[in-house]
C-alpha positions, 0 to 999 in steps of 0.5 A: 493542486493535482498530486499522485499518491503511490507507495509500495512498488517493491522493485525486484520483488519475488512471488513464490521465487518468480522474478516480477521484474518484467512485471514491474517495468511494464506496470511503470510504463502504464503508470507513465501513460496514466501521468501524461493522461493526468497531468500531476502537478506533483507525485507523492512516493510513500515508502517501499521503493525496493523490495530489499536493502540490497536490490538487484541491478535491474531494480535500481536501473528501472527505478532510475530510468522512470525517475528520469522520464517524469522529472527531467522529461515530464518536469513534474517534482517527485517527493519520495520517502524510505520504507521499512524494505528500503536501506535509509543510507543506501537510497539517502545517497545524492539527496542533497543533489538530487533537490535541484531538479526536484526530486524530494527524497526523505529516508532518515529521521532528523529533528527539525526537518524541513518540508518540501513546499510546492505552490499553485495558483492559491498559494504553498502547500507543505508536505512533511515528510515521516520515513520509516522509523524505530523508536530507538533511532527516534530517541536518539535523534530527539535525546529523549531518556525514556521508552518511547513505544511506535505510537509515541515516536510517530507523535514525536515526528509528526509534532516537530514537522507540524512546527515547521507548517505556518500557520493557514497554509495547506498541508499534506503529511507521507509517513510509511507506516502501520495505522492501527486497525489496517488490513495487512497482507501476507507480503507484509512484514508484521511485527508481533504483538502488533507493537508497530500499531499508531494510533491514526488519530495524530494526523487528523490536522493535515489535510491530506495524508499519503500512508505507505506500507499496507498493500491493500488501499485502504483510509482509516477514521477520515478518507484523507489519511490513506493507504494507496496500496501498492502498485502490484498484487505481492502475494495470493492472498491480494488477489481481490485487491484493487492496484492502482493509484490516488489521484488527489485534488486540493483547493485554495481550502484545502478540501480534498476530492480522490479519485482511484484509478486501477492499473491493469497488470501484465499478469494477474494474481489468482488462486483455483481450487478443485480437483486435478481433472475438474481443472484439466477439464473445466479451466480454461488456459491462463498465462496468470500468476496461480496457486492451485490448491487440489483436494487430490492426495498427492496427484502424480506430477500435478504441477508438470501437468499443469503448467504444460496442459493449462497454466505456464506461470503456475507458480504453486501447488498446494494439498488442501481439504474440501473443508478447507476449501470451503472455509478459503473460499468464504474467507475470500468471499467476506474479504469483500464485505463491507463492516456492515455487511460482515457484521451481518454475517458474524451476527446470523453465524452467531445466533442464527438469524438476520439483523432488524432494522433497529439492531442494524441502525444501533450497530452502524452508530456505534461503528462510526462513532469508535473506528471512522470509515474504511474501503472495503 
């Protein structure tokens, strides 16, 4: 079987209180080229529909109207499940209905929940669907007495769907969620403390586990248990962030092969540092999404001059200094790093020399045997 695996479209989200809603429709209709050229047997949607409980007309008419075109139209079966963003009750409205023409839709938590199961030429394959939790509502439904931290709770869920799988079928997991260990974003919601964090190790028996919740892609321990990041860039810091979706190929086995496909967006995400003239003179005109950090002090009408001379969707203005700069731009820089190379990089900083061969081979040996891979 063929499957998509996308999460995160935050439909009427804002960035730096600019409607992305344009955005958003053009992105989906990329993405509706991308399935007639791909041809899904199925798509996976983990989480994060809306970007509120609450979301604007135009969000909630867009996400209709692309539900429309691939179930109705294209005749591929969506599953879908609630994210933190996404108000449970509100979107849980006409599930049950919704089911006769293949739309799976998952948003609150119940003990004993069924699975979808969908089949191709070798047989069914079960999807447990996980929407977003609290661990109070998971005690509650599972009548369980004690605390129960995020960790536990996502035991909890995923042993009772795993009761429902038969035994040799294939299986797939959609849980939105926190792994223990994953980059976030600064358009994340992040609890303190990391108290949200699960341990990844409680869905190494699916054979395929589509994660929402983390904007940058991303798998952890295993490649099967991933982060396809959402659609868009939702914040400056993303910036070096590849958006696209999964394409996931299963056999009769359940062996998996993914292959990441890149959407391109109507506008980019960027941030430029320098001096207000140095820009004005040496950047070229831009109709991206920018944050421009000037190491002017307090530049008369810099964002005017700007957006008038040079960038129509200048979306902020910032004050930094050159150290400041400096340390930015070596942030974004080891954001692209692998672990090894950024190890390299932690261990020159601290005792003034390179790796040999020997000190490399022993830090790669207990890196794969602790943490597991990750794309960088």
């Amino acid at each position: 079987m063929r499957f998509i695996h996308t999460a995160d479209w935050h439909l009427g989200k804002k960035l730096h209180e600019h409607s992305l809603i344009e955005d958003q429709i053009y992105i989906l209709n990329e993405f509706l080229k991308l399935i007639d050229d791909q041809k899904p047997e199925a798509i996976i949607i983990a989480g994060d529909i809306y970007d509120s409980g609450m979301p604007p007309t135009a969000a909630v008419d867009l996400f209709d109207e692309i539900l429309t075109k691939i179930i109705l139209e294209k005749k591929i079966p969506v599953l879908c499940i609630a994210g933190n963003h996404d108000n449970s009750s509100r979107l849980n409205f006409g599930s049950k209905l919704f089911e006769s023409n293949r739309f799976f839709l998952r948003t609150k938590i119940i003990q004993d929940s069924e699975p979808v199961i969908l089949s191709d030429d070798f047989g069914d394959i079960y999807f447990s669907m996980i929407p977003y939790f609290y661990p109070p509502k998971v005690r509650e439904e599972f009548n369980i007495k004690n605390y129960i931290d995020f960790d536990e709770a996502a035991k909890i869920l995923v042993d009772d769907s795993r009761k429902k799988i038969k035994p040799n079928k294939r299986n797939v997991a959609i849980a939105h969620l926190f792994i223990k260990g994953g980059k976030r974003s600064e358009s994340e919601i992040e609890m303190v403390g990391g108290i949200d964090e699960i341990n990844p190790e409680i869905f190494i028996n699916f054979d395929y586990v589509a994660l929402g919740h983390l904007h940058k892609p991303q798998f952890k321990i295993a490649e099967k248990i991933r982060y396809s990041g959402s659609l868009l860039k939702y914040s400056f810091d993303e910036q070096n962030h590849k958006k696209g979706i999964d394409i996931v190929e299963m056999d009769g086995e359940g062996n998996i092969n993914i292959n990441s496909i890149s959407l391109t967006p109507l506008h980019d995400v960027k941030i430029i540092d320098g001096f207000l003239n140095d820009i004005l003179e040496k950047q070229v005109k831009s109709n991206d999404y920018l944050l421009v950090r000037l190491k002017d002090e307090n530049p008369y009408n810099a964002g005017e001059v700007l957006r008038r001379e040079k960038f129509e969707n200048l979306l902020g203005v910032e004050n930094i200094s050159e150290k400041e700069i400096a340390e930015s731009k070596a942030l974004r820089e080891r954001e692209n790093l692998s672990d090894a190379e950024l190890f390299e990089t932690f261990f020159k900083d601290m005792t003034g020399r390179r790796m040999n061969e020997d000190e490399r081979s022993a830090f790669m040996e207990c890196f794969n045997e602790i943490k597991g891979g990750e794309i960088n």
